[in-house]
Each structure stands twice: as C-alpha cells, then as structure tokens.
C-alpha positions in Angstrom: 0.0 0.0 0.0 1.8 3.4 -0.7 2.2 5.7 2.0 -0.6 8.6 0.1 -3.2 6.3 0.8 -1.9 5.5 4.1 -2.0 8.9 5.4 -5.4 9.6 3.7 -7.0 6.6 5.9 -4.8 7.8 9.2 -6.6 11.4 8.6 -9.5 9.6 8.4 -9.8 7.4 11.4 -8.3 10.2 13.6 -11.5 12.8 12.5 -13.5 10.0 13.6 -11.9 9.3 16.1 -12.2 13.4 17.4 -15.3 13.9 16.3 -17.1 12.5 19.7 -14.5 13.5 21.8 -15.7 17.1 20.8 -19.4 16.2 21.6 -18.3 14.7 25.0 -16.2 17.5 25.6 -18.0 20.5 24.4 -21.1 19.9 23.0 -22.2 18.4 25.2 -22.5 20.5 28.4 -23.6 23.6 26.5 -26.6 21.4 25.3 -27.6 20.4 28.8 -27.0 23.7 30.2 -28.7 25.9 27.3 -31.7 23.5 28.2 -31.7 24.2 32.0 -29.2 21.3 33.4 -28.1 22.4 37.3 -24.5 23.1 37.9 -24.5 20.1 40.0 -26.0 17.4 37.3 -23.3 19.7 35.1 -20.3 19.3 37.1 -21.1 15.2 37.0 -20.7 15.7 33.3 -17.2 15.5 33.8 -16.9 12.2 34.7 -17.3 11.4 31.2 -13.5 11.9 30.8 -13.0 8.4 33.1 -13.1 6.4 30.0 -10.9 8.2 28.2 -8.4 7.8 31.6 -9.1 4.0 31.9 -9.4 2.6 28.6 -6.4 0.4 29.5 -8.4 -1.7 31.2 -10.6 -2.9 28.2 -8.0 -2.6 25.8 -6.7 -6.2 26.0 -10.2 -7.2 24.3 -9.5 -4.9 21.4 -5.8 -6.9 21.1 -7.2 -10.4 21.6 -10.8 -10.5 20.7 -12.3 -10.0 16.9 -10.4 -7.4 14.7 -9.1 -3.8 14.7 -11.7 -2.9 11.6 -14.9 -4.7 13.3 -14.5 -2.8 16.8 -13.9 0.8 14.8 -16.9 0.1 12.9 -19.4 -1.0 15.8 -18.2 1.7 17.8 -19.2 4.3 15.2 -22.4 3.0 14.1 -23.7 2.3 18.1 -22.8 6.1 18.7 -24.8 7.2 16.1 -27.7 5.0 17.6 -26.9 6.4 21.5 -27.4 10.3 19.7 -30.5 9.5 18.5 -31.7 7.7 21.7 -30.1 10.9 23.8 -32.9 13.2 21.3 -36.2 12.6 23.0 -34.7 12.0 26.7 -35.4 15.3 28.6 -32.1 17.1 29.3 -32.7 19.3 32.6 -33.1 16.7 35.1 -31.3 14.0 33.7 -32.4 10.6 34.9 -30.9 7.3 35.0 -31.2 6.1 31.5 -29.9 9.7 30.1 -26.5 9.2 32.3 -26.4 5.6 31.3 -26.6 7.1 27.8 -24.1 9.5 27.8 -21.7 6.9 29.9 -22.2 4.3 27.0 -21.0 6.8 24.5 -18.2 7.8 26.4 -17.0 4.5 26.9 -17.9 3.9 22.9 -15.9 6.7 22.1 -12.6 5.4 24.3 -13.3 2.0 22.8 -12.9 3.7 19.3 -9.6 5.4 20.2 -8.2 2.2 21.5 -8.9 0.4 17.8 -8.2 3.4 16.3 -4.4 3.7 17.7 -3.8 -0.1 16.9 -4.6 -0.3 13.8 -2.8 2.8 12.5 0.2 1.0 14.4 -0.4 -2.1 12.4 -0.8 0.0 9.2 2.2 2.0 9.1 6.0 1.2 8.9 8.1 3.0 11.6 9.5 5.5 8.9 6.0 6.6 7.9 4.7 7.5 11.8 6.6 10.5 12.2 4.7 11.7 9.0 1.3 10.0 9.8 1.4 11.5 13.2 1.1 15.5 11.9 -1.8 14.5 9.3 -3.3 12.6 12.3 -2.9 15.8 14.8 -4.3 17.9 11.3 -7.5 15.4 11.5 -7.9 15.4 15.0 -8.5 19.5 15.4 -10.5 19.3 12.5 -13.1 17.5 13.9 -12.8 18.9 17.4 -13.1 22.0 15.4 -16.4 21.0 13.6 -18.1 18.9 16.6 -16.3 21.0 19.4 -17.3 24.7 18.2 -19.6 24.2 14.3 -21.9 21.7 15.8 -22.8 24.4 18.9 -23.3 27.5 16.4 -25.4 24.8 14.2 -27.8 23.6 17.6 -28.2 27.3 17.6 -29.2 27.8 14.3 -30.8 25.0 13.7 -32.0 23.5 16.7 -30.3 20.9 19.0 -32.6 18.0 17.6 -31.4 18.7 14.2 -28.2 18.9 15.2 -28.3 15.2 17.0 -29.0 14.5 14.0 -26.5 15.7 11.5 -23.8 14.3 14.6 -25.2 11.0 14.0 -25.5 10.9 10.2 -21.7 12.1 11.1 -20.7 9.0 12.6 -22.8 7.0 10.2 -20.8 8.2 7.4 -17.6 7.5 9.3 -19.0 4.1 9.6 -19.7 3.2 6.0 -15.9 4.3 5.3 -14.5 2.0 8.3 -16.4 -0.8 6.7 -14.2 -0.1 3.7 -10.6 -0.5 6.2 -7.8 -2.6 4.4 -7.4 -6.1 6.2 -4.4 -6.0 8.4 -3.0 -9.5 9.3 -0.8 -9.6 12.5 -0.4 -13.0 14.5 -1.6 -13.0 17.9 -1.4 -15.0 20.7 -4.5 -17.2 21.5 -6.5 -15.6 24.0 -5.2 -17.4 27.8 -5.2 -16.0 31.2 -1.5 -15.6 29.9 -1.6 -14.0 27.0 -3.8 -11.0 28.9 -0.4 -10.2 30.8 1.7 -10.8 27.5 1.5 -7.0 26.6 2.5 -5.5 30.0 4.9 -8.3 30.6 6.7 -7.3 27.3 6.7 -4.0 28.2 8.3 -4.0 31.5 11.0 -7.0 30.6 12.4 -5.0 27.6 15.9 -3.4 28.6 15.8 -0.1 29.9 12.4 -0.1 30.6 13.3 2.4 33.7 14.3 5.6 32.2 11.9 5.1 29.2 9.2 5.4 31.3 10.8 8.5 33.2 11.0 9.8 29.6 7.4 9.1 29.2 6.1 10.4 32.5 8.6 13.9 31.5 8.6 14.8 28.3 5.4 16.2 27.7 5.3 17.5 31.2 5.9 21.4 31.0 3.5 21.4 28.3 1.0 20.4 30.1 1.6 22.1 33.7 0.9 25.1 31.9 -1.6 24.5 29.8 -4.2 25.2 32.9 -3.0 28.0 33.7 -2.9 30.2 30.2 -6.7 30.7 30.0 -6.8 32.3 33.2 -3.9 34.5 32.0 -5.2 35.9 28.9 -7.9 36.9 31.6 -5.8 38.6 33.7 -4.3 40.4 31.0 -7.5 42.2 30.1 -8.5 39.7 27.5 -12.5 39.7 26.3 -14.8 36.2 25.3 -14.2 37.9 21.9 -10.0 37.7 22.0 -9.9 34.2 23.4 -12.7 32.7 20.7 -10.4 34.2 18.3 -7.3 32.8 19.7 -8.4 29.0 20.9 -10.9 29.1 17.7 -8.7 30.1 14.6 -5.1 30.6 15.7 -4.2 28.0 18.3 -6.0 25.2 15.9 -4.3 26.6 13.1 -0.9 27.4 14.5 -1.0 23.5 16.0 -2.4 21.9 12.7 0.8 23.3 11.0 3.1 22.7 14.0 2.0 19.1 13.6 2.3 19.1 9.6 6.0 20.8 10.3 6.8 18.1 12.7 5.8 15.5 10.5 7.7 16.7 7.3 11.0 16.8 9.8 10.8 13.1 11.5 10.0 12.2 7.6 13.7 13.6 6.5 15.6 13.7 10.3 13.8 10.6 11.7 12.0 10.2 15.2 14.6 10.7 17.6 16.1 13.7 16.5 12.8 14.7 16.5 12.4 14.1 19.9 15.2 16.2 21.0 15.1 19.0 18.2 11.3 19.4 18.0 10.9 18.8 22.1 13.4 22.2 22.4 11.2 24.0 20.9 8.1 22.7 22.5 10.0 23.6 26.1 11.2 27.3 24.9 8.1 28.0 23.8 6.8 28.8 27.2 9.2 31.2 27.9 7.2 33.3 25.5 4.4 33.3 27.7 6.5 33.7 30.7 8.4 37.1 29.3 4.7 38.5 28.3 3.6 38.2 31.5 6.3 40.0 32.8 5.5 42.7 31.1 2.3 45.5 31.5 -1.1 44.1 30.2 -2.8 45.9 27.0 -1.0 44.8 24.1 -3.1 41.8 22.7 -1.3 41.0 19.5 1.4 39.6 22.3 -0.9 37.7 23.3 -2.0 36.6 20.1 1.8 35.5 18.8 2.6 33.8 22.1 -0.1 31.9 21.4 0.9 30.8 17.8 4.1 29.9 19.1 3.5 27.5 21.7 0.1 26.3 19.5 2.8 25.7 16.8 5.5 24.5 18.7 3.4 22.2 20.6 2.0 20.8 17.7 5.6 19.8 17.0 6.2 17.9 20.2 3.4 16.3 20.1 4.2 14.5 16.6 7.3 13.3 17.8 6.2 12.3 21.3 3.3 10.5 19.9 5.1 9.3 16.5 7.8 7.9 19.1 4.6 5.6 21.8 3.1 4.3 18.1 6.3 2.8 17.6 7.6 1.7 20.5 4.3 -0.8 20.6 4.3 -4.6 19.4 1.9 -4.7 17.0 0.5 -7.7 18.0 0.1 -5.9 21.2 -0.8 -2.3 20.0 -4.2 -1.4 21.8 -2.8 -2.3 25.1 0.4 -0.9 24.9 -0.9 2.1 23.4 -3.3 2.6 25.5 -1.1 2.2 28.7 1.8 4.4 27.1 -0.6 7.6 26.8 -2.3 6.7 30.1 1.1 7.4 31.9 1.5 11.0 30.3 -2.0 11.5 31.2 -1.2 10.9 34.7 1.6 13.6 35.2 -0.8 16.0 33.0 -3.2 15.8 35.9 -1.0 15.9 38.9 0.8 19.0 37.1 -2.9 20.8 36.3 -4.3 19.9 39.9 -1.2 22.0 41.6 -0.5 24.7 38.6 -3.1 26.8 40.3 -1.8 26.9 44.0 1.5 27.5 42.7 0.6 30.4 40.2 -1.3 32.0 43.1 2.3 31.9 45.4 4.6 33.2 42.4 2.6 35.1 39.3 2.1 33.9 36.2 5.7 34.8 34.6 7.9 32.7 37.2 5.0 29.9 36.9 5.5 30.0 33.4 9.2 29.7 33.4 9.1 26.8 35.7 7.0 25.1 33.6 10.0 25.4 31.0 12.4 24.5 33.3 10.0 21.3 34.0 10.9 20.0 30.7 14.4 19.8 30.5 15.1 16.2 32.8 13.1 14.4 30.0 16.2 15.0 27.6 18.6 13.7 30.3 16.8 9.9 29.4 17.3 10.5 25.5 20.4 7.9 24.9 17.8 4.7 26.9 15.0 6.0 24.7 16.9 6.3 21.2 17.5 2.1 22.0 13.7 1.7 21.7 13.7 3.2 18.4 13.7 0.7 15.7 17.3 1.2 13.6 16.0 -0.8 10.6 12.8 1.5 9.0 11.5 -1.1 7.2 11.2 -3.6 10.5 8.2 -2.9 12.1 9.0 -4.7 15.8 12.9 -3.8 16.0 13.1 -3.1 19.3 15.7 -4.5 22.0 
C-alpha cells in the first residue's frame, strides 16, 4: 500500500476518532446547560473523561478478541444510535437512563480510540509515523473544530434535535468508510489468562524499561503544567470572550495543525529521535514566551495573540514526535494495550501538574510559573540515549526493538 493512501486513511480514522470527543467534551455541556441542566448534574458531566483515563483496562479485548476494523466500525455505528436515543430524553433533570446514555458513549468513544491507535500502528511502517502523526494531529483538530465549536453555532441555528441529528448521520458516514478498512494480518497470541499479561509483561522486561518510562512520564510534562493555567492568564491580562474565541478558535487550531504538519515533514527527512530532542526544544522554549509577556504591563493583545501561535505551533511539533515515538515503541500484536497504557502514563503527570498549577501560580505570578513550567521539561532530555535504544534502527522492521 503506498504511503498517500496511508495517510489519507490515518486522517481519516483520527477525524472520527475526534469527532465524539468534541461532543463529550464540548457539545455536550452547552446542550444540557442551554436547556436548564443544574451546575451540579453539570459538574457530574465530567466524569465522562473516566473512559478516556481507563481505557487500558478494556483494551486487552480490542488486542485479543475480533479485529481492529470490526470494533472501529461497531463503535461508530452504536454512537450514532446512542445520539438519537439521547434526542427525546429530557435534558434538565437528567435521569438514569440519560446518564447511562451519555456513559455508554463515552465508553464507545474510548473504545474507538483504543482500535483506532492499533490499527494505525499495524498500518504503518516505523519511517512513515513521524509523517502519519502530523496529518493525524491535522485530522484530529478538525473534527474537534467542527463537533467541538460548528456543531454548537449549528444547535443554535438550527436546533439541537437537528443537530443530534446531523452528529449522528456524522458518525454514520464515518462508519460506512471503516467498513471499507484494508485487512491487516498480524499474528496474535490465542486468547489465555497468559496472553492477557503478555503486553505488559513485554513491556516492562524489555531493557531499559526504567528511564523510558521516566522519559514518558517527563517529556510532555511542561506542556502540560501550563496548559491550565494560560486561559486564566489571557484573563488577567484584560483579554474579552471575543480575544480568546479568536485565539483558541482560529489561531491556536491553526498554528498546532501546522506545527504538527511541520513536525511530521521533519521526522519524515531527520527521523524520530532527532525529532524528539530538536522538536521537544522548541516545544520547552516556547513557554518562555508566555512567561516574558507576563512580565510585562497588560494591553497589548497581538502579544498575546503571537505567544499563542508559538506555543500552539510548537506544541504541535512535540506532540508529533512524542506521539510518532509511543506508536512505535508498541508490538503490534500488542498495540491497543500498549498504546493505550503508554498515553495513560503522560496523562497521569498531565493531571498531577494541572491539579497543583493553580496553588503555585497564586504563590509566584504567572511569569515565574511560566518559566518553571520550562524548566519542568528539561530532565526528560537527560533519558534521550535509553529512549533512542527503543527506536527501531532498521525503517523497514516494524518490531525492531531491543
């Protein structure tokens, strides 16, 4: 298959694969809350993003049970049925079978993402991910884009059932074209109380298992401690609803789509660990941008506006290598559980970093916060030379790992 049509069907999956994640996300809690919801029943809303945290726990049935193609496609086709069952259920006091609805399609979602992630690990050789990964970030936006931010202007216009609608003739469509997947072949164990282990067990008896998972747990870790904290910041510099639609709506999403296209085009001519280290450095001294503009007096927005490009851009370069490098670390015989335990752990620091990046902006302003948050992603270079073993030497091997 050449790689063309390769990245055309990674695109693909990965705007299905945002697509509900942008309901879940976003669409959702204006929809309950336009129609009356309380702030309590709101506030439960966000333990919809559970799935999304735990989806390691079901991903051993997406390695061992059926294939890649037939869980992708009954995901998308049972979403579209939960919309259209969520249409007629009243939305301001939600009742048992509304939250068992909305919980079913998170967990269809995660299931989605979990198929999704292995099969464009099967797909691809190790020399196209680095590509693969910036049209997959490109995809991914989109559709947050379009379910995330079109699809709440459209309830609007249109109405909200309407709107269920057109989500679910969305998903349909997504559906029809998973049906049309390319058969991957890759041997598997039989499913055993053994083989259930067989994923983690490779992962934690390969050599240097240690620092690649310091590596992991780092890397994207200044990234995301401040990440919490800008929103609040464009506040407190004087910014209007107006200013930060523009900047998260238009140029974030499009400074981060071409950060990821940039990132790809490099690992595709420098490969995926120089990547790591080159594209990473500027993914950490972005920050600083944010950190030197908050040192200085509020007022001038188009500051604002270009910090945010940068780190939107250069985040969307770190994330291409960061992710480029998990898809191909992975067994493919293994991919949804590895994958899904891999991104779990980055995840994990994400949180701990957000639920603290408030009480320590409060002790030391936003600049010095910001520059810590720089400073927090220098140690994951110091575990480059264990990580640069994991990476597979021969591009056209797809499992060369030590």
């Amino acid at each position: 298959m050449g790689r063309t049509r390769k990245l055309l069907i990674v695109s693909a999956l990965y705007f299905a694969e945002g697509f509900p994640y942008g309901l879940v996300e976003q669409t959702f809690p204006i929809y309950f809350r336009v129609h009356g919801m309380s702030l309590m029943y709101l506030g439960f809303l966000s333990l919809l993003a559970l799935p999304y945290a735990l989806k390691f726990l079901w991903a051993p049935a997406v390695d061992f049970l059926s294939t890649r193609r037939h869980w992708i496609v009954a995901s998308q086709f049972l979403m579209a049925g939960v919309l259209l069952l969520i249409i007629p259920v009243e939305p301001a006091e939600p009742d048992l079978f509304l939250w068992a609805l909305m919980g079913a399609f998170a967990v269809l979602s995660a299931t989605q993402d979990i198929a999704v992630d292995a099969y464009t690990i099967e797909l691809l050789l190790p020399s196209e991910m680095g590509m693969a990964n910036g049209f997959r970030q490109a995809a991914y936006r989109m559709a947050l884009v379009l379910s995330g931010g079109f699809f709440i202007a459209l309830g609007g216009w249109i109405g909200w059932r309407p709107m269920f609608f057109f989500a679910s003739a969305v998903l349909v469509c997504c559906g029809m074209a998973s049906l049309r997947l390319p058969r991957i072949d890759v041997r598997r164990p039989p499913l055993s109380p053994t083989s259930l282990i067989a994923p983690v067990k490779d992962l934690v008896l390969r050599r240097g298992i240690v620092p690649v998972v310091a590596f992991i747990l780092l890397y994207k870790l200044g990234d995301l401690a401040m990440g919490p904290m800008v929103r609040p910041f464009w506040l407190a510099y004087g910014l209007g609803t107006t200013e930060i639609g523009l900047i998260t709506g238009s140029v974030g999403v499009v400074s981060s789509i071409v950060g990821g296209l940039a990132g790809g085009l490099f690992m595709a001519r420098f490969g995926i660990f120089h990547g790591l280290w080159f594209l990473g450095l500027w993914q950490a001294f972005s920050n600083l941008s944010y950190a030197w503009i908050a040192a200085l007096p509020s007022g001038n927005n188009a500051m604002i506006y270009a910090a945010s490009a940068i780190e939107s851009f250069c985040g969307g370069l770190g994330s291409a290598a960061f992710l480029a490098f998990l898809m191909v670390i992975c067994r493919k015989e293994f991919s949804a559980t590895q994958y899904a335990l891999l991104s779990a752990l980055f995840r994990a620091t994400g949180i701990l970093a957000g639920s603290v990046s408030g009480i320590a902006t409060n002790h030391v302003g936003y600049s010095l916060y910001f520059g810590f948050t720089f400073l927090l992603s220098l140690p994951a270079f110091v575990f480059l030379p264990h990580v640069r073993r994991w990476i597979p030497v021969d591009n056209n091997a797809a499992n060369g790992i030590e």
